[in-house]
N, C-alpha and C positions, 0 to 999 in steps of 0.2 A: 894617273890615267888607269880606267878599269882595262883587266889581263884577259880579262874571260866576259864571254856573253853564253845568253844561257841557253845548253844544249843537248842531247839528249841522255849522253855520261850521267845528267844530274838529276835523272830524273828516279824516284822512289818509290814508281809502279800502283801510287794513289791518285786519281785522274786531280780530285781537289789539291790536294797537295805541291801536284808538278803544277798546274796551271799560277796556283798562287804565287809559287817559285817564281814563277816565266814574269809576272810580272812585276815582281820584284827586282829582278834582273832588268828588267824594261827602263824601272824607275829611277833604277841606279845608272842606265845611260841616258837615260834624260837630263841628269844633272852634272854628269861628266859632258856632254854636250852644251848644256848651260854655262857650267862653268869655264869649254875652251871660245865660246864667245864672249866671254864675258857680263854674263847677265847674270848678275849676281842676285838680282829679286828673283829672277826665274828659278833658278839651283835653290834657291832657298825655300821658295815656294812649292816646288817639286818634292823638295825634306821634306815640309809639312806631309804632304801628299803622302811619300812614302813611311814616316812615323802613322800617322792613321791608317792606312793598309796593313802593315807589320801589325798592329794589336789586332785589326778585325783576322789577320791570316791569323795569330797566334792562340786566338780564343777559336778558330775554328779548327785548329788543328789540336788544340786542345779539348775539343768537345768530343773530335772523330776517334780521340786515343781513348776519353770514358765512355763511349758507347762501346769500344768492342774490348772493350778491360786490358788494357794496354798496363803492364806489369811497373812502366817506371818511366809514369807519365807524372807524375807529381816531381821527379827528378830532371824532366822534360820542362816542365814549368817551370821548373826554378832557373833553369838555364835561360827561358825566354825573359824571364823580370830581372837580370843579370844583365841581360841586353838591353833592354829597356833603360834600366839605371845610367848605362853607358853610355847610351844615345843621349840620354835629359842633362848628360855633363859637356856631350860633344856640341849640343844644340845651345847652352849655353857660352863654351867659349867660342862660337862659329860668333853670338852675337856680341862678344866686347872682341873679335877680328882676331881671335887668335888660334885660327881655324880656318879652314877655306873651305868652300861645301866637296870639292873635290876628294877633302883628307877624310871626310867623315864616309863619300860614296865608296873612297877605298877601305875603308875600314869594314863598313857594313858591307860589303861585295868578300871581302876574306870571312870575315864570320860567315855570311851564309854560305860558302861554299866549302868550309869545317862542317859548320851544321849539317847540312844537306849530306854533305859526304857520311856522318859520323852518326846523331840524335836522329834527323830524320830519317836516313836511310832504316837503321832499327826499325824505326815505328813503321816505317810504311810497312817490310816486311810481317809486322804485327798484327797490323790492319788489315793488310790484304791475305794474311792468313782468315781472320778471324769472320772476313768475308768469304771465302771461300768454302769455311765450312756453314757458313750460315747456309747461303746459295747451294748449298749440296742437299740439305732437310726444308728447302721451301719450293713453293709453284713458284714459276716463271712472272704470272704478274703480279707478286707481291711487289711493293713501295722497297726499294733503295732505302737505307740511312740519309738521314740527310738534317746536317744540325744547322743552329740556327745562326 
């Protein structure tokens, strides 16, 4: 059973960032909901769901730390294919049953809220340093960052 839903404590003061969180959090009770009704194609297919959103947040939160020269984002990265590796082991014993999608939402629910507490709290500060002194030497309607 997930402990936490997601709230404002966890936020890292990067609008893309928390937003991605939030729905990462979402995903994770989607499948702690599947799993206490027991629909196991649904929690399973919600994993898929949220394994594809985790790499497109990871490569965007990876792109927003090399746009504004985030000092130990490559350190940042390695933690994320770290996770990744772990997921591709949890997603294989969920499939010969020796896993329940529940064990993997709690798993991936503790990671991100280490992460989020620890890696990304850093960066966001980083970020939104790095913005702020942009936004202090430009006009108002210059273009936002904005990767891809």
């Amino acid at each position: 059973m997930l402990n936490m839903e997601w709230n404002a404590a966890l936020e890292v003061g990067v609008g893309e960032m928390d937003q991605d969180h939030q729905v990462l959090f979402d995903l994770l009770l989607r499948i702690q909901q599947a799993d206490e009704r027991g629909d196991f194609g649904e929690a399973n297919a919600v994993l898929v769901e949220l394994h594809g959103y985790t790499e497109w947040h990871f490569a965007r939160e990876e792109a927003l730390m090399r746009i504004h020269g985030y000092e130990f984002a490559a350190e940042h990265g390695e933690e994320h294919q770290r996770l990744a590796r772990q997921v591709a082991v949890m997603q294989d014993e969920l499939a010969h049953d020796h896993l329940m999608p529940h064990d993997v939402a709690n798993f991936m629910q503790r990671w991100l809220v280490n992460h989020i507490a620890g890696a990304d709290r850093h960066a966001g500060e980083a970020i939104a340093q790095s913005r702020q002194r942009r936004d202090a030497g430009r006009s108002p309607s210059a273009a936002p960052d904005q990767p891809d």
